[in-house]
LOVO-524762 format. One record per residue (C-alpha): x, y, z; residue number from 1. Coordinates in nm, 3 decimals. Example, Ala and Ser with C-alpha at 12.3 -4.5 7.8 and 13.67 -1.06 7.14 Angstrom:
2
ATOM    east   north      up num
ATOM   1.230  -0.450   0.780   1
ATOM   1.367  -0.106   0.714   2
end
This chain:
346
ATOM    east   north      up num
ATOM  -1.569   3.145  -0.390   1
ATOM  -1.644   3.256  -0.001   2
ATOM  -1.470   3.171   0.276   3
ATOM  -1.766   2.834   0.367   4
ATOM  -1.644   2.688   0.009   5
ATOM  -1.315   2.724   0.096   6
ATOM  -1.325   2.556   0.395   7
ATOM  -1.527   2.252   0.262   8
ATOM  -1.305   2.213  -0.002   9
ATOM  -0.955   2.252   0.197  10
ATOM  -1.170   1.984   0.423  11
ATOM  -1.206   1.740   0.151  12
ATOM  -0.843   1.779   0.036  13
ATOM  -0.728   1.700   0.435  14
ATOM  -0.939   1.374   0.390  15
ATOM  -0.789   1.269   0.029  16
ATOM  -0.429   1.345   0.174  17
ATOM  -0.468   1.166   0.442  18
ATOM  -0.493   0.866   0.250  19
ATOM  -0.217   0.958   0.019  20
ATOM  -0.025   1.032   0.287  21
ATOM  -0.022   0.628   0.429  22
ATOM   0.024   0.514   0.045  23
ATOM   0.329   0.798   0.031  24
ATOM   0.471   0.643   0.345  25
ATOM   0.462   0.303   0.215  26
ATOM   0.593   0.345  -0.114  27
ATOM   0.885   0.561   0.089  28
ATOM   0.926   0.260   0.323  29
ATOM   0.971   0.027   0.020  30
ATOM   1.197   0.216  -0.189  31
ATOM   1.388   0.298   0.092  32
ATOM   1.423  -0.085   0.199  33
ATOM   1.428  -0.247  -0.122  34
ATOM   1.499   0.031  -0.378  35
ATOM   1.171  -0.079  -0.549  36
ATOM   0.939   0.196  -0.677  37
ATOM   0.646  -0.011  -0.637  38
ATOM   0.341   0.085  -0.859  39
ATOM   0.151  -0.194  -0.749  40
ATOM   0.074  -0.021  -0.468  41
ATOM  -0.271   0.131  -0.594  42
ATOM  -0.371  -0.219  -0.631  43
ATOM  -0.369  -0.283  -0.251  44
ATOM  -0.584  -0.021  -0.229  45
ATOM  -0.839  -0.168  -0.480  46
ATOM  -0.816  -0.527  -0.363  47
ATOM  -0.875  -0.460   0.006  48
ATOM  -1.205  -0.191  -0.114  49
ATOM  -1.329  -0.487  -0.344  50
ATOM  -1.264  -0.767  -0.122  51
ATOM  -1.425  -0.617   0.140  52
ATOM  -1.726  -0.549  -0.119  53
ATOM  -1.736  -0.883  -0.184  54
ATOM  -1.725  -1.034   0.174  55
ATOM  -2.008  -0.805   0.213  56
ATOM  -2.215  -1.037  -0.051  57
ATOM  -2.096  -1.339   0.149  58
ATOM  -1.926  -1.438  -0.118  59
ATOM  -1.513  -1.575  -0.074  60
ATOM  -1.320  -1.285  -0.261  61
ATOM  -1.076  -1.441  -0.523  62
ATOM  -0.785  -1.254  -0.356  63
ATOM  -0.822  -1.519  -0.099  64
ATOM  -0.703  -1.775  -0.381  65
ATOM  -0.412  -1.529  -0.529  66
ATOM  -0.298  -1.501  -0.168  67
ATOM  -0.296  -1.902  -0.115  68
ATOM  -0.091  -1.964  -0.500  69
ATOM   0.122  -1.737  -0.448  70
ATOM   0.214  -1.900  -0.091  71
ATOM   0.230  -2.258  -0.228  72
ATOM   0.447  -2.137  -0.501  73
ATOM   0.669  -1.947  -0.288  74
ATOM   0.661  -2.278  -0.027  75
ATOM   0.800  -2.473  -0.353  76
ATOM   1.067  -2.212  -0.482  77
ATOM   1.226  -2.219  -0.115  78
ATOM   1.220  -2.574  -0.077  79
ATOM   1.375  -2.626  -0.448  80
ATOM   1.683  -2.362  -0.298  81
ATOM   1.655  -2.544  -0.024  82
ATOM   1.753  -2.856  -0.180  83
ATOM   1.977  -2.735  -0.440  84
ATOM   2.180  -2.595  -0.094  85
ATOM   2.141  -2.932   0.010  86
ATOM   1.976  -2.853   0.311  87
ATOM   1.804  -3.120   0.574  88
ATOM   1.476  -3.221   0.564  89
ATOM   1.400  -3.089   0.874  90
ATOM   1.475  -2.759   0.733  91
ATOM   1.280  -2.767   0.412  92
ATOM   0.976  -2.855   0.671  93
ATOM   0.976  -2.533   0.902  94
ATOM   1.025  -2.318   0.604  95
ATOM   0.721  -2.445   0.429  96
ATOM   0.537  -2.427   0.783  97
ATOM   0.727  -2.099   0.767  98
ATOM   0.555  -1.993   0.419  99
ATOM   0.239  -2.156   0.433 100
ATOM   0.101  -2.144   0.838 101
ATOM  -0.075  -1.805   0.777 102
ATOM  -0.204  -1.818   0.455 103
ATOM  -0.351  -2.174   0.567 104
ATOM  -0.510  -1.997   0.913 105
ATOM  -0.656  -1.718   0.675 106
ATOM  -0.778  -1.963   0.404 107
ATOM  -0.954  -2.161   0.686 108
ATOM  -1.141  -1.867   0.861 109
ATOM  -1.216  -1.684   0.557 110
ATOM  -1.413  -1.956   0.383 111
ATOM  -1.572  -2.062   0.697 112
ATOM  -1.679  -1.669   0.815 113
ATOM  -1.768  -1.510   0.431 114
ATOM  -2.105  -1.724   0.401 115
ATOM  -2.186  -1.580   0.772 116
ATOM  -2.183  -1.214   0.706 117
ATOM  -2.030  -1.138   1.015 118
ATOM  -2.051  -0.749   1.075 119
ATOM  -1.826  -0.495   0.886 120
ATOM  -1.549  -0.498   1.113 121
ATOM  -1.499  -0.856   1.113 122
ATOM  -1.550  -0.817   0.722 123
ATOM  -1.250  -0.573   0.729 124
ATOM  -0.996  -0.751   0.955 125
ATOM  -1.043  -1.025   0.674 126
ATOM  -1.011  -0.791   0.406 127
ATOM  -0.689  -0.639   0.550 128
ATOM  -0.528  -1.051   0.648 129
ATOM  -0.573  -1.111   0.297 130
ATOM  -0.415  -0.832   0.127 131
ATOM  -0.121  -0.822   0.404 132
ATOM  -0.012  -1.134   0.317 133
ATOM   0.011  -1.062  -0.051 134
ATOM   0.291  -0.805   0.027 135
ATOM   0.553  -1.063   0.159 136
ATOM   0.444  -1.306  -0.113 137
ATOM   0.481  -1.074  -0.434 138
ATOM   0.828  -0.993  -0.306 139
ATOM   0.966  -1.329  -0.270 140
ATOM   0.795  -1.444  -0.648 141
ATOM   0.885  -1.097  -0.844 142
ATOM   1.212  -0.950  -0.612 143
ATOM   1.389  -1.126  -0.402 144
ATOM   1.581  -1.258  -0.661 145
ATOM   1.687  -0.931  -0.812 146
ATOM   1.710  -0.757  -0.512 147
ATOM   2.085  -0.663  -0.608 148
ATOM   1.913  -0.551  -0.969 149
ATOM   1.940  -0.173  -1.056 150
ATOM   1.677   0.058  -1.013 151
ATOM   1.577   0.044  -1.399 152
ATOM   1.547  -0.331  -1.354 153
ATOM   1.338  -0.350  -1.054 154
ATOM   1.054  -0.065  -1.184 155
ATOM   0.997  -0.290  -1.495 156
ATOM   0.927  -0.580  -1.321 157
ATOM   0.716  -0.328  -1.098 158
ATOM   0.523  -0.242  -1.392 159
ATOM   0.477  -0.611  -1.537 160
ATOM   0.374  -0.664  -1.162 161
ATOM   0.094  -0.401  -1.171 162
ATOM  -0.042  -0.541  -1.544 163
ATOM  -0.038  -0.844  -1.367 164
ATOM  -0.240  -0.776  -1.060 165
ATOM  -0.529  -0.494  -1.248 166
ATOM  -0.581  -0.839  -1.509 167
ATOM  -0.601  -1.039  -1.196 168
ATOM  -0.876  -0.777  -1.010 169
ATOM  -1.077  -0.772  -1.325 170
ATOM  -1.077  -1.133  -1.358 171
ATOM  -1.194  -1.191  -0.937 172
ATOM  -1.452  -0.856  -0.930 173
ATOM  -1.537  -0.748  -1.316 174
ATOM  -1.601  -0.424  -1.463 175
ATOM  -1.861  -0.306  -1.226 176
ATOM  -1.752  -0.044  -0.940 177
ATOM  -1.870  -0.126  -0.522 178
ATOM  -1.889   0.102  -0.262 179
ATOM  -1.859   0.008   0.086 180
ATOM  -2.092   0.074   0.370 181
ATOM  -1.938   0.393   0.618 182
ATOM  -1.799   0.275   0.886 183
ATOM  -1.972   0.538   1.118 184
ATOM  -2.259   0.760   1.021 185
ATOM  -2.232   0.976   1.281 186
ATOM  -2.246   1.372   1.098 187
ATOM  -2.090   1.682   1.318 188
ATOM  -2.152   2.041   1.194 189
ATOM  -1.910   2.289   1.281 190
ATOM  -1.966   2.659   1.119 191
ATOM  -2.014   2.581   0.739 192
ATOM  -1.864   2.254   0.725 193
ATOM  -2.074   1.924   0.795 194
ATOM  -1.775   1.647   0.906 195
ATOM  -1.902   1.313   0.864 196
ATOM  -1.834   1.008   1.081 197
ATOM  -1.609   0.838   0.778 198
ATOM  -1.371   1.156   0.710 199
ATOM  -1.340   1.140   1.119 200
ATOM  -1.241   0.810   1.113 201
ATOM  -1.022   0.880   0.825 202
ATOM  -0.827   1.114   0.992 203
ATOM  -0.812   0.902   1.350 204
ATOM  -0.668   0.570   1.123 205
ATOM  -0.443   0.812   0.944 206
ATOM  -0.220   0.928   1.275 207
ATOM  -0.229   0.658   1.445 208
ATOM  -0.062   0.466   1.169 209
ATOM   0.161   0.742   1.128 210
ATOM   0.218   0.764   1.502 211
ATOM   0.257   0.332   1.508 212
ATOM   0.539   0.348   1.224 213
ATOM   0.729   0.601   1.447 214
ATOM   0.731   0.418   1.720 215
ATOM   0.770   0.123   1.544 216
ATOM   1.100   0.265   1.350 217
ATOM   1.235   0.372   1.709 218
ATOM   1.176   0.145   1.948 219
ATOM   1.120  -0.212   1.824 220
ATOM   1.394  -0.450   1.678 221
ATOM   1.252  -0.508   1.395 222
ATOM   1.166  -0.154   1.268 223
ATOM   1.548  -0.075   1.325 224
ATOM   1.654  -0.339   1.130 225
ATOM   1.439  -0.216   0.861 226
ATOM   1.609   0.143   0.918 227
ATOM   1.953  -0.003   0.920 228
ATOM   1.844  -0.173   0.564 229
ATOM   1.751   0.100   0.388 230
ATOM   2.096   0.290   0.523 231
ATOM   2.310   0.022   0.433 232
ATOM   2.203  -0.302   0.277 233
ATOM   2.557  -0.451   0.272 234
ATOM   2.635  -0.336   0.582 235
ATOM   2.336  -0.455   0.781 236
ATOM   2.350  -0.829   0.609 237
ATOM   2.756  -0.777   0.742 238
ATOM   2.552  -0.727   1.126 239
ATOM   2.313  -1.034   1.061 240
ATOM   2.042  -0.914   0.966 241
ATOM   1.846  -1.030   0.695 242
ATOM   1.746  -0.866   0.408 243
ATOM   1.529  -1.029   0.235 244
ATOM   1.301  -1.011   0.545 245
ATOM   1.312  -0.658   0.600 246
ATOM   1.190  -0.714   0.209 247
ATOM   0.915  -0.888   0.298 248
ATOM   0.851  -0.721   0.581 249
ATOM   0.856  -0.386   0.404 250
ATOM   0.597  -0.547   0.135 251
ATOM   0.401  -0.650   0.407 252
ATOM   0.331  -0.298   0.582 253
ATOM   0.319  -0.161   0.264 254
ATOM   0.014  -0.421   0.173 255
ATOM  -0.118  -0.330   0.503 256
ATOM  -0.144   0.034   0.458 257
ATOM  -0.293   0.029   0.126 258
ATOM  -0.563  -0.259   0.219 259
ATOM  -0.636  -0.031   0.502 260
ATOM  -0.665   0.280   0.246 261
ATOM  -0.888   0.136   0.057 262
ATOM  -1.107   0.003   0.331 263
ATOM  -1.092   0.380   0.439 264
ATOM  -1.181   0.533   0.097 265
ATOM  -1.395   0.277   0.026 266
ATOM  -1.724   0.439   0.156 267
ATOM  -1.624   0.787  -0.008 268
ATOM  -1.618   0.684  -0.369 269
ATOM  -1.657   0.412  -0.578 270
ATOM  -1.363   0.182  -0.655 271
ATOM  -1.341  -0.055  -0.981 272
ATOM  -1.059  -0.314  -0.973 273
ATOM  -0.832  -0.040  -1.195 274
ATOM  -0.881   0.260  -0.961 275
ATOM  -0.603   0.184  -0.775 276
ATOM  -0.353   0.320  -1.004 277
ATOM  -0.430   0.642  -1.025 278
ATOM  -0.505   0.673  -0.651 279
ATOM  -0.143   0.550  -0.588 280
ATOM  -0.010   0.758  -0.874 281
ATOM  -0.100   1.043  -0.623 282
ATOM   0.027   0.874  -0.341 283
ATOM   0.375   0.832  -0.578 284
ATOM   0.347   1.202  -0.648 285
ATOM   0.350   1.306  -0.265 286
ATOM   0.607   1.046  -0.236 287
ATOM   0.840   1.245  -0.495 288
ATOM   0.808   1.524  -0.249 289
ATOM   1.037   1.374   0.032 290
ATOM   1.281   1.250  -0.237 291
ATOM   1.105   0.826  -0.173 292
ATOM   1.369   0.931   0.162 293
ATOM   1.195   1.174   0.391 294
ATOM   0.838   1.056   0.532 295
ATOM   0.735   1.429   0.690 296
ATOM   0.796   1.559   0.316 297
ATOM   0.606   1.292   0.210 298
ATOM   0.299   1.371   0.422 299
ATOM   0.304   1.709   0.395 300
ATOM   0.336   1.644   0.005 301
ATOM   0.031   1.409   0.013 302
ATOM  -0.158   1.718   0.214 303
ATOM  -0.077   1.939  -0.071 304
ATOM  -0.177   1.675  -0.355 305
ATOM  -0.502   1.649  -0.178 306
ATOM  -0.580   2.039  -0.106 307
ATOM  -0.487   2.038  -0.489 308
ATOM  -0.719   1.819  -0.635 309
ATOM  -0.981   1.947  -0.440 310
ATOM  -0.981   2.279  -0.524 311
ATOM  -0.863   2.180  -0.899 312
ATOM  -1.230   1.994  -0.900 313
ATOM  -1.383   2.306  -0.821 314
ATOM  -1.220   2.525  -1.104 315
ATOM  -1.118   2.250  -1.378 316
ATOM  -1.223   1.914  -1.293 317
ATOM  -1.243   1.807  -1.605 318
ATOM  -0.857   1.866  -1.574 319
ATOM  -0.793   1.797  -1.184 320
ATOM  -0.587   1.484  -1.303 321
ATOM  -0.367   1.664  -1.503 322
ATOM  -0.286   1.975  -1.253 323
ATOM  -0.210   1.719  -1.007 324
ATOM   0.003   1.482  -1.180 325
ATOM   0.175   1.829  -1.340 326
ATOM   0.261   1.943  -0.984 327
ATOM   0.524   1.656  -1.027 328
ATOM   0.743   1.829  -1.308 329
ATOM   0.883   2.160  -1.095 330
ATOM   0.922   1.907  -0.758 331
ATOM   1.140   1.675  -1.032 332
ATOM   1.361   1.961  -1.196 333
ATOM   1.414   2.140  -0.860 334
ATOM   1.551   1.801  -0.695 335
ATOM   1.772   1.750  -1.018 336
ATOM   1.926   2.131  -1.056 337
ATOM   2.003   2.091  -0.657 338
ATOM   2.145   1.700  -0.643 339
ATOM   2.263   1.733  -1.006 340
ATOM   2.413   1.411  -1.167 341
ATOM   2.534   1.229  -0.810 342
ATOM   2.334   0.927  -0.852 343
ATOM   2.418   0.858  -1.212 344
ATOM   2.796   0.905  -1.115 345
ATOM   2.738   0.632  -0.845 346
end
């Protein structure tokens, strides 16, 4: 290997963890909020790649119609607590307006723009409503309810949640893989390496997410509450605030980054509606690297998962899977010999 493979490959691992890096960051933004370790995640990824994909046939993806269930369902469980609280009417009203106003909007525009193949950008915004709203939906069906559940508890229903929504993607897009069109095909040469207009705008999308969550963490009301949340959940519902909407709210950036992920790998490979596990098993795997606490570790880890995998498909890529998913098992035992049985004991 010379120093022009090198660089092409350490290239292509910067583009794969930058992806990781925004599914790392959500699932550290969810566990941290909700104490969920959500392995749906991956499927966010795959349903905003494939709804895009179909969008791009003019066809209405059937994420569209998961998205508007799901909110009539959840529209019916809160009025039924509604009523068993003996609530007014008035109240039962503006939380179904509450539940169902955007799904309704996004219904309504998507069904009117898919048949009009609007360009790719308009294609995408779509894509990324759709799959945005899933997040606050799938926690108030599968969650919400056991929010106060332990850790144990909430991954299974995580994992009944992710059977769930891979039956679900092979049900609205079958068996057969779609790639995207590139958002830019712009190429730039610099030495050796040849950086196309996709890994640039992979790399633009990636910071300025990154750079949006800070600042939305710091200096907005809502992104403290969130922070208070995930410091204290008793103590922030003692200040007011609620948690079971900084639950949904956590769902919904989380389905936010990963629709955008997908829309961003999209054009770089080709995505079947099960891909999305494995690509947020990596994401997971950076995300063990902060702890699920710290999001620099976690981007830094997704960086390394990334440079790994790359080079591992160079020298073994018939086992690249397995030296990245074995990278987990020294990360685990060093964060057990140093915190040793604290958790357990609480």
């Amino acid at each position: 290997m010379d120093a022009s493979i090198a660089g092409i490959l350490m290239l292509d691992g910067a583009t794969n963890g930058a992806v990781y890096a925004l599914l790392a960051l959500a699932l550290v933004l969810v566990f941290a909020v909700t104490r969920v370790i959500f392995i749906p995640q991956g499927e966010f990824v795959a349903y905003g790649a494939l709804s895009l994909a179909v969008l791009q046939y003019g066809k209405v993806p059937g994420t569209l119609w998961l998205m508007a269930a799901l909110a009539v369902a959840a529209a019916l469980l809160d009025a039924f607590d509604a009523l068993r609280r003996g609530l007014p009417a008035a109240t039962l009203l503006r939380n179904a307006v509450k539940t169902l106003l955007a799904p309704a909007i996004v219904v309504a525009v998507t069904v009117w723009a898919a048949p009009q193949k609007f360009p790719l950008l308009v294609q995408s915004a779509l894509a990324v409503a759709i799959v945005t709203l899933l997040g606050p939906l799938i926690y108030r069906l599968a969650y919400q309810r056991l929010a106060d559940a332990t850790v144990l508890v909430l991954l299974i229903v995580s994992v009944g949640v992710h059977f769930a929504l891979t039956g679900l993607g092979l049900v609205f897009f079958g068996a057969e893989g779609f790639r995207n069109p590139s958002f830019w095909d712009q190429r730039f040469t610099l030495g050796p390496l040849a950086l196309s207009g996709q890994t640039v705008i992979i790399f633009a999308v990636a910071i300025a997410l990154i750079l949006g969550l800070f600042l939305f963490f710091e200096r907005t009301l809502r992104g403290k509450a969130l922070r208070a949340t995930a410091v204290n959940r008793l103590g922030a519902r003692l200040m007011g605030i609620s948690t079971s909407g900084a639950g949904k709210l956590s769902f919904g950036l989380a389905a936010f980054m990963g629709a955008l992920s997908g829309l961003l790998i999209g054009p770089t490979t080709t995505i079947f509606y099960d891909s999305g596990f494995l690509i947020g098993l990596k994401g997971f795997v950076a995300a063990i690297f902060g702890g699920l606490a710290s999001y620099p570790a976690a981007a830094l880890g997704a960086l390394l998962v990334g440079v790994l995998e790359s080079f591992s498909s160079f020298y073994a890529s018939a086992f690249k899977e397995v030296i990245v998913f074995t990278l987990i098992i020294p990360v685990l035992l060093w964060r057990s010999f140093q915190h040793g049985h604290d958790d357990e004991e609480e």
